[in-house]
C-alpha positions as CSV (number, residue, x, y, z in Angstrom):
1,X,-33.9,37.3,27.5
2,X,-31.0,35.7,25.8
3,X,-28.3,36.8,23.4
4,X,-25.9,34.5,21.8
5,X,-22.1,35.0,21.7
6,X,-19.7,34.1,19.2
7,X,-16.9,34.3,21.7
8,X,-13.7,33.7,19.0
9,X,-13.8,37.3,18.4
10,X,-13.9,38.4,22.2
11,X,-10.9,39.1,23.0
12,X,-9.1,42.0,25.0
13,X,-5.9,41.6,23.7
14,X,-3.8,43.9,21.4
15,X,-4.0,43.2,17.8
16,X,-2.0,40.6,15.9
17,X,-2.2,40.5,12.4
18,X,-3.3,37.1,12.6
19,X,-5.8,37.3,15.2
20,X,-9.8,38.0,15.8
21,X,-9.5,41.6,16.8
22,X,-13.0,42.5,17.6
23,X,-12.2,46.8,16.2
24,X,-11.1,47.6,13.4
25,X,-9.1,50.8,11.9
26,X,-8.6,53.8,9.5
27,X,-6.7,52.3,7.0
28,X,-5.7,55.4,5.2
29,X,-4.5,57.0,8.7
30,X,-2.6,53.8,9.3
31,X,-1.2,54.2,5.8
32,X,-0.1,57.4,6.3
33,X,2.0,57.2,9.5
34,X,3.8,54.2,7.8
35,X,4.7,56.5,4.9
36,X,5.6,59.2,7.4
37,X,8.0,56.5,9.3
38,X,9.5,54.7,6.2
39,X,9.8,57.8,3.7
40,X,10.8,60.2,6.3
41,X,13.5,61.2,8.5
42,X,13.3,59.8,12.0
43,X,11.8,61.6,14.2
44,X,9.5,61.3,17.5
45,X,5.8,60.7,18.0
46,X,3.7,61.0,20.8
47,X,0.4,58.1,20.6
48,X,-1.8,59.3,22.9
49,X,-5.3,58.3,24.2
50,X,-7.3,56.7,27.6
51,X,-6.1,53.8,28.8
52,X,-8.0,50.4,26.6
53,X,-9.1,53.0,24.0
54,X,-6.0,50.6,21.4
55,X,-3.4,52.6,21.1
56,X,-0.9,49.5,21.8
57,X,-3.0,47.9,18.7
58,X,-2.7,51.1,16.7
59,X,0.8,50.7,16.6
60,X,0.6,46.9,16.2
61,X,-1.2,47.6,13.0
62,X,1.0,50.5,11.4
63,X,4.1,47.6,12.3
64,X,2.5,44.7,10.3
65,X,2.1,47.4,7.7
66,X,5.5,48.4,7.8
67,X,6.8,45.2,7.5
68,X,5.3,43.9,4.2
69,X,7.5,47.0,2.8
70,X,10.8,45.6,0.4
71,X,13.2,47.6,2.9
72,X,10.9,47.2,6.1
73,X,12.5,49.0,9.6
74,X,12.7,47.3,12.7
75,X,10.3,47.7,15.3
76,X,11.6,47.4,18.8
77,X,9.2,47.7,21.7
78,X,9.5,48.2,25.4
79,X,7.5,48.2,28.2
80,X,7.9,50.8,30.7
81,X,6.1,50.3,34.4
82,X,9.1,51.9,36.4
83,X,12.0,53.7,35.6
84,X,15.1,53.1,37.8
85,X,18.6,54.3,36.3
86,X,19.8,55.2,32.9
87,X,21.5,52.4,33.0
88,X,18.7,50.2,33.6
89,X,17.2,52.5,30.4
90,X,20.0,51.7,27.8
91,X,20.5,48.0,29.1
92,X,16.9,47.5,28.5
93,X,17.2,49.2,25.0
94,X,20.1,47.4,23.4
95,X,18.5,44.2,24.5
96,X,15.3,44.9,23.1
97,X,17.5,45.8,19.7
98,X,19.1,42.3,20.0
99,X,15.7,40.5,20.8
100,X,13.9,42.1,17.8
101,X,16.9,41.3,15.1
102,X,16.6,38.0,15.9
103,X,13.0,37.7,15.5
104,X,12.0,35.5,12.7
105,X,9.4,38.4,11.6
106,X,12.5,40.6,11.1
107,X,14.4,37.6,9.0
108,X,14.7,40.2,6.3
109,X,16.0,43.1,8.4
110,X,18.6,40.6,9.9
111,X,19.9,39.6,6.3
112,X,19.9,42.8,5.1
113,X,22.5,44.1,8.1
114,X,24.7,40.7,7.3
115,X,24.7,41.4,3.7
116,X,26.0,45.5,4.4
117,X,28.9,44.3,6.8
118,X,29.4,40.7,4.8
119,X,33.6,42.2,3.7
120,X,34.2,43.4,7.8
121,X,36.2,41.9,10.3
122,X,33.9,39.9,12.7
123,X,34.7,42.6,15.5
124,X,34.0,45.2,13.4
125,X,30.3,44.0,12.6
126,X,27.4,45.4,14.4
127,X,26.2,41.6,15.0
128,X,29.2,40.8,16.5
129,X,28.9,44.0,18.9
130,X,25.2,43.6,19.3
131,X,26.0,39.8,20.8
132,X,28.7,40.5,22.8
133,X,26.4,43.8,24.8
134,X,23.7,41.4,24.8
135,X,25.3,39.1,27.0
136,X,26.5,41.9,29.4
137,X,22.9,43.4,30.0
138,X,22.5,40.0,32.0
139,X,25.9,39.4,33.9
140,X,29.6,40.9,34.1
141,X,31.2,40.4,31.3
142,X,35.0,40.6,31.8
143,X,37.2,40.3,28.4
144,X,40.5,40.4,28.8
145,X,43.5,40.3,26.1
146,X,47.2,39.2,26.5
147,X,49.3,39.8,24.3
148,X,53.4,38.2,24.5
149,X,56.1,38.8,22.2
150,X,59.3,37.3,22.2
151,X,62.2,36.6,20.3
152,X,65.6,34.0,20.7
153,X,68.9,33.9,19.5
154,X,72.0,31.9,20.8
155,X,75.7,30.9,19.3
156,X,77.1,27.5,19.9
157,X,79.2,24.6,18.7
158,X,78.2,20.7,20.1
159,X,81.6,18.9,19.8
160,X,83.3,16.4,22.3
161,X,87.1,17.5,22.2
162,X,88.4,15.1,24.6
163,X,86.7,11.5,22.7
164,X,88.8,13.1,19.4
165,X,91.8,13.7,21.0
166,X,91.9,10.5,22.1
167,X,91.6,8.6,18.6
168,X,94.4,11.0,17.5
169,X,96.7,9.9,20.0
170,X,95.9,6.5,19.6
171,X,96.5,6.7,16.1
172,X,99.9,8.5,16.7
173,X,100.9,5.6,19.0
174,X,99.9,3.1,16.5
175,X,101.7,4.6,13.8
176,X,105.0,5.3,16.1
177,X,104.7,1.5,16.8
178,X,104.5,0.4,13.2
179,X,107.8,1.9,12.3
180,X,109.8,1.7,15.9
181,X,108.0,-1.6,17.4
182,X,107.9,-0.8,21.4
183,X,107.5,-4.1,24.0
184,X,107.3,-6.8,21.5
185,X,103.6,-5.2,19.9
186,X,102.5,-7.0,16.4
187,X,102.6,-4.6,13.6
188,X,99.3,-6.0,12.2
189,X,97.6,-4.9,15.6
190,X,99.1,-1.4,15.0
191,X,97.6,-1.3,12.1
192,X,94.6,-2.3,12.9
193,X,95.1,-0.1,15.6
194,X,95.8,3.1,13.8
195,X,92.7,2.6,11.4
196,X,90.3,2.0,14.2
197,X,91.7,6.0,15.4
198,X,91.5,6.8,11.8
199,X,87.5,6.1,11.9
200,X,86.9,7.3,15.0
201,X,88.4,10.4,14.5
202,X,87.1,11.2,11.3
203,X,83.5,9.9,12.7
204,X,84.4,12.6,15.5
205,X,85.1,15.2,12.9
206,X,82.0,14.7,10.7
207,X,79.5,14.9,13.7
208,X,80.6,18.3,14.9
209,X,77.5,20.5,14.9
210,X,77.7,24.3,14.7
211,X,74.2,25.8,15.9
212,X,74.5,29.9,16.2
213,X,71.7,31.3,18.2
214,X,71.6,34.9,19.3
215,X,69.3,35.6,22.5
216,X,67.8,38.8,23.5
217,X,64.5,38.7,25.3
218,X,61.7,41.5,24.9
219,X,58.5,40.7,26.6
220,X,55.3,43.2,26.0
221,X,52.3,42.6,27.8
222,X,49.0,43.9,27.3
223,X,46.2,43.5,29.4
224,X,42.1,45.2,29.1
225,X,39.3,44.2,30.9
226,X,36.0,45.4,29.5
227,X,33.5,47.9,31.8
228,X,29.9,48.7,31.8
229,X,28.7,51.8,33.7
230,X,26.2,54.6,32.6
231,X,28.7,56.6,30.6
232,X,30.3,53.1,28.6
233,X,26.5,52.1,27.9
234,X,26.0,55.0,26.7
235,X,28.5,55.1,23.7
236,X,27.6,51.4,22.7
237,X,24.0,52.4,22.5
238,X,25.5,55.6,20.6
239,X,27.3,53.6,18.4
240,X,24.8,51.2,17.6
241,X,22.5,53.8,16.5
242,X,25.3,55.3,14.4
243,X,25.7,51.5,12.7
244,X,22.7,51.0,11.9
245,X,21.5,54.8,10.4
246,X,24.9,54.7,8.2
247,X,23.6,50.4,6.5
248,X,20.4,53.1,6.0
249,X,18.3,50.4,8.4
250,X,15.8,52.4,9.9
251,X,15.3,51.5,14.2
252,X,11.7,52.6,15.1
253,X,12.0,52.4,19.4
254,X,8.3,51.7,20.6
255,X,8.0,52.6,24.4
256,X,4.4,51.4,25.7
257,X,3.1,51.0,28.4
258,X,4.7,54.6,29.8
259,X,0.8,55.5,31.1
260,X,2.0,53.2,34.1
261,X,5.1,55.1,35.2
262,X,4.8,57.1,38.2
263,X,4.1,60.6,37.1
264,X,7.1,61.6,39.0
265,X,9.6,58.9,37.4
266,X,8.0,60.7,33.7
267,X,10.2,63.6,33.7
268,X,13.3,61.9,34.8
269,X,12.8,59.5,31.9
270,X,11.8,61.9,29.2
271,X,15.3,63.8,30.4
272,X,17.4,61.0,30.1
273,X,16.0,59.9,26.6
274,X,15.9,63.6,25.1
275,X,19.4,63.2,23.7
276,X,18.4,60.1,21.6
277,X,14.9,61.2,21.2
278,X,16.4,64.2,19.0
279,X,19.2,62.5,18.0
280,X,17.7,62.0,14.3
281,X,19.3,58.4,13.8
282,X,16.5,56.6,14.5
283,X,12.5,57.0,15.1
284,X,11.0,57.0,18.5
285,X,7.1,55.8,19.0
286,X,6.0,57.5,23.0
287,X,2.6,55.5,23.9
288,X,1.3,57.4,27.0
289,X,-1.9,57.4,28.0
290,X,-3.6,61.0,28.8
291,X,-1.9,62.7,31.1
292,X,1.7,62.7,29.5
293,X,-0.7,64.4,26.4
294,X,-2.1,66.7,28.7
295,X,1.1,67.7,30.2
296,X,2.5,68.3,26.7
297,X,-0.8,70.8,25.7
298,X,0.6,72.4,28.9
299,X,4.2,72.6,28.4
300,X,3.1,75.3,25.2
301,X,2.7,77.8,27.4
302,X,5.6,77.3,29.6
303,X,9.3,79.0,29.4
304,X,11.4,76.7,27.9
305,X,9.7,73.1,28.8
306,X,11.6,70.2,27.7
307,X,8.8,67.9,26.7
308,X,7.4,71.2,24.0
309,X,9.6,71.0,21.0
310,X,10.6,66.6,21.8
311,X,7.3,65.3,19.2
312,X,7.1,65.9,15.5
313,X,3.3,64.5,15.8
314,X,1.0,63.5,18.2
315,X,-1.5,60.5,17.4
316,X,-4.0,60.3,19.1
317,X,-6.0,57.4,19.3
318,X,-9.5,58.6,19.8
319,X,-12.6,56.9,21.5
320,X,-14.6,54.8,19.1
321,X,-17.8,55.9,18.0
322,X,-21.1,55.0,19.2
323,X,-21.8,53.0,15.7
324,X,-18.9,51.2,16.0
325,X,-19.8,49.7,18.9
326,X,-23.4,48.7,17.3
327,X,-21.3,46.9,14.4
328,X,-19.1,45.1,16.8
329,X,-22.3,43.8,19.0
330,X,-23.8,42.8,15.3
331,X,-20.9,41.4,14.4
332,X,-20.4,38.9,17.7
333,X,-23.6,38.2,17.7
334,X,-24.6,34.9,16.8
335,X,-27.5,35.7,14.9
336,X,-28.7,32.1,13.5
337,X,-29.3,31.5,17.5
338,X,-30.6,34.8,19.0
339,X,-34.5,36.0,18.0
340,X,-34.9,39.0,16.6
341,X,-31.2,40.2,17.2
342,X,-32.6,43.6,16.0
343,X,-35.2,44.4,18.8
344,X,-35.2,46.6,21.2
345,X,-34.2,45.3,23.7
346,X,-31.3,44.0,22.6
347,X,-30.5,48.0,21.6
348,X,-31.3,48.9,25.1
349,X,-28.9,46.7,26.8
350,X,-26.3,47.4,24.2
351,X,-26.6,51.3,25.1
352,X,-26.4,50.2,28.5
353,X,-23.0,48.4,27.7
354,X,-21.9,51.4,25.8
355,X,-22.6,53.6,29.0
356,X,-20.8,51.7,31.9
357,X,-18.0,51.3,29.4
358,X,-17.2,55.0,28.6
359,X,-16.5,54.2,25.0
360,X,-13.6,52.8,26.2
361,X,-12.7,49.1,23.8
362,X,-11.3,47.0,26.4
363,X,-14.0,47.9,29.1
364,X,-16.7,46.9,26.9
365,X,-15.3,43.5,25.6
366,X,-14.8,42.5,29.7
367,X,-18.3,43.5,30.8
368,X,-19.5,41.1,28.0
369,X,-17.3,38.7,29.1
370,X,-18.2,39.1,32.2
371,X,-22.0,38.4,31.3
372,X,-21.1,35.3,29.5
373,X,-22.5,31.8,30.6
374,X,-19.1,29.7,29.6
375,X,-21.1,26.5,29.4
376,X,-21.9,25.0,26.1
377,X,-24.5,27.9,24.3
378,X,-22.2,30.6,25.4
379,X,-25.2,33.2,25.8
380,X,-25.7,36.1,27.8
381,X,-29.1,36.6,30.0
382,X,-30.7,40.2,30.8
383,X,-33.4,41.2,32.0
384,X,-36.2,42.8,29.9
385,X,-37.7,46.5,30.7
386,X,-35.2,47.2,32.3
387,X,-35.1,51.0,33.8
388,X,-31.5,50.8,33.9
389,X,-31.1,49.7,30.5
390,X,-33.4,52.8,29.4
391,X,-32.1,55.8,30.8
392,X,-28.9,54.9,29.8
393,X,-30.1,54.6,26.0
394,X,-31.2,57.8,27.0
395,X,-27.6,59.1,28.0
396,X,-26.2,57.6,25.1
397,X,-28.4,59.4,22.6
398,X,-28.0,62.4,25.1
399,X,-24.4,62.6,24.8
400,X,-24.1,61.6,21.5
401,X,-26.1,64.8,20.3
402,X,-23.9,67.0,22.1
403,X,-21.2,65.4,20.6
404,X,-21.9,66.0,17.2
405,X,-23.7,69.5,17.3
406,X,-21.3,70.6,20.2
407,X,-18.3,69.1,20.8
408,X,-17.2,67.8,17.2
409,X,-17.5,71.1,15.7
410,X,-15.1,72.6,18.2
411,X,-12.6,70.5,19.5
412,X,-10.7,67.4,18.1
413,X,-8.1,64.9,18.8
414,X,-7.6,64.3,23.0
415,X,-9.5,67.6,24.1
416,X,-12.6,65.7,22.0
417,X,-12.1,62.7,23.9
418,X,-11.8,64.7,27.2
419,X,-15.2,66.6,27.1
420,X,-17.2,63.2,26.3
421,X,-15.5,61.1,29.5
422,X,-16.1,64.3,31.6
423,X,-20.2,63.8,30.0
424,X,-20.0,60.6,30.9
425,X,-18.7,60.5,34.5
426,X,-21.2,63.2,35.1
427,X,-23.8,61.1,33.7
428,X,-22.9,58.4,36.1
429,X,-22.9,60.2,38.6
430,X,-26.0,61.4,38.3
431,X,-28.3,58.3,37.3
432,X,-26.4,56.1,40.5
433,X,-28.0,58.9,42.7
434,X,-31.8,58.3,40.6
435,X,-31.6,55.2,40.9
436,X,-30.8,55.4,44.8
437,X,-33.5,57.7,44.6
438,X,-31.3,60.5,45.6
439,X,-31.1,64.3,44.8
440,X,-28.1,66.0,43.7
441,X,-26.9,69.4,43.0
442,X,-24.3,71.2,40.7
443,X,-22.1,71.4,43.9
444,X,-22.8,67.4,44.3
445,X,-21.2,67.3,40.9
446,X,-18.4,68.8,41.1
447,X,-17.3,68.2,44.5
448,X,-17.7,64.3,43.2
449,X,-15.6,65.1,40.2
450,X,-12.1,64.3,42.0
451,X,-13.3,61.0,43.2
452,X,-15.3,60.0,40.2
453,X,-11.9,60.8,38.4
454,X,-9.5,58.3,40.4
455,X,-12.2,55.4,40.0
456,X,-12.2,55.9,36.2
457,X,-8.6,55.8,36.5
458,X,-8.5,52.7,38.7
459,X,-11.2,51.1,36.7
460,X,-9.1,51.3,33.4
């Protein structure tokens, strides 16, 4: 048999506001965390949920939200796989800051912090400083200042003594010859003599220049080089923080991806963040996958744990529901192509696809693609009466009972979620060994349930 695929809307990655994203989500919970981050105080979430279940699209969703609002904050995400140094930490956070100002989604935020700080002096502007640490998260930057001051002043006179005395004693010669003529000399030469010593004196005279110049010297010199270690990071991310809480721009930090930290880099991390986590000046969105939420349920009952009092709220992004499922197979479904999308059949192997996926989003969009023939009708082929397909429309049904009567009634959030993977690994475990026509016992089960674990865990 043969289904038809409309494949534009299978897709695995996060959501974008603009894209085909195959799930969709409760609009009035998404409503209400953006309230929660853009009417209240900053504080510290916790998203929690099994790795693929959407919790990076939860958060995708509550942003494009946030963002239609007249004073939107800024998002910033990271990525966490490792964790090396705090100073790897807070160089990674300040450019993240920088990255996400300059967004063009954020053009409003931007404008808003240039508008606020429009009447300070460039150095004084948290763009200026933002720039200027941006550059040093990728190199040594050394700024240096020098600063000179000096000041001049001299006496002195610029006259030629020797050229005037000679015209006067020229012209005193002349004029003794005029009057007592000496070896014969013309009087008309004295004269001409005596006016020639007149000029040049007087010439002498008028070009005297007087210039007074006192000197004393003072040189003061000032020299700084700028530095970047783990204490001088620490106060620029500090005072960045402080900048932008005082323009009233709200910072919302989104650290994904923290599921993929070693579990012994976690605590390390949370200790070095705790100080900004609380710090009140700007929201902080943790998106771990189950464990980090399990070892917070534990920390409760501990003396003094750090990780106890850090979240305001956890948010847990829970598995989707059987039926949502059945509406996204109906809704990729090209129906105009496929007989009788409706049948059984077609029920069976989507309960089958529900099964091997665990519920889990991401898992169930790649075993369709997997299934896909990528030529030009872009169907799937399965096989019909298939025992496989049955029993696990069997499990499904199975499972979904005890869910509602059971489970649903008693627990909620991630302990829900917890109980119906645990049903479902057992499940597995059970149907591989019928169809391997096998027996098993409770002890089979259990001893199985550390190995079945660590494949769900490396599957996802």
């Amino acid at each position: 048999m043969k289904i038809y695929i409309n494949t534009n809307k299978l897709t695995d990655a996060p959501y974008e506001e603009k894209s085909e994203f195959p799930f969709s989500f409760d609009d009035s919970f998404v409503d209400e965390i953006v309230e929660d981050i853009v009417q209240g105080t900053p504080t510290c979430y916790l998203v929690s949920g099994y790795r693929g279940a959407g919790k990076s699209s939860f958060v995708k969703r509550v942003e494009s939200i946030a963002r239609k609002r007249n004073e939107p904050p800024l998002f910033i995400h990271l990525n966490f796989t490792k964790y090396k140094s705090q100073d790897f930490l807070l160089r990674k956070l300040i450019r993240a800051i920088y990255q996400s100002l300059v967004d063009g989604r954020n053009k409003s935020v931007y404008d808003r912090l240039l508008k606020v700080e429009e009447r300070e002096i460039d150095e004084n502007k948290t763009d200026t400083l933002l720039k200027r640490l941006y550059d040093q998260t990728f190199h040594e930057d050394i700024h240096t200042e020098l600063r000179v001051d000096e000041k001049t002043k001299t006496k002195s006179i610029d006259f030629d003594y020797l050229l005037f005395g000679v015209f006067v004693l020229t012209g005193f010669v002349s004029v003794c010859n005029f009057f007592h003529i000496w070896s014969g000399t013309d009087q008309i030469l004295s004269i001409i003599t005596f006016g020639a010593s007149i000029i040049g004196a007087l010439s002498q005279a008028l070009s005297i220049k007087y210039r007074k110049e006192r000197k004393k010297s003072f040189t003061k010199e000032f020299q700084r080089k700028s530095l970047y270690d783990d204490e001088i990071s620490d106060f620029h991310f500090s005072t960045l923080l402080d900048k932008f809480f005082k323009h009233c721009i709200k910072l919302v930090f989104v650290f994904d991806e923290l599921d993929k930290v070693k579990p012994q880099e976690v605590d390390p991390l949370i200790n070095e963040m705790k100080p900004y986590l609380v710090s009140g000046k700007a929201s902080f969105i943790v998106v771990a996958g189950q464990s980090l939420f399990y070892k917070y349920k534990s920390a409760q009952s501990e003396d003094d744990a750090v990780i106890s009092s850090l979240f305001s709220r956890i948010i847990h992004v829970a598995l989707p529901s059987v039926d949502s499922f059945r509406n996204l197979f109906d809704g990729l479904l090209n129906k105009s192509r496929t007989d009788n999308p409706s049948s059984t059949e077609y029920q069976l192997f989507l309960d089958y696809l529900i099964f091997r996926s665990k519920r889990i989003p991401r898992r169930f969009v790649n075993l369709l693609r997997e299934k896909v023939a990528w030529n030009d009708d872009k169907s799937i082929g399965f096989e019909k009466d298939n025992p496989e397909h049955k029993q696990a429309s069997v499990i499904i049904n199975g499972i979904l009972a005890i869910d509602n009567n059971e489970v649903a009634v008693n627990f909620e959030d991630g302990a829900r979620d917890f109980i119906i993977m645990q049903l479902f690994l057992k499940a597995e475990i059970m149907l591989t060994k019928r169809l391997g026509n096998q027996t098993f016992t409770i002890e089979d089960l259990f001893k199985k349930e550390s190995d079945a674990r660590q494949k769900e865990l490396q599957q996802s």
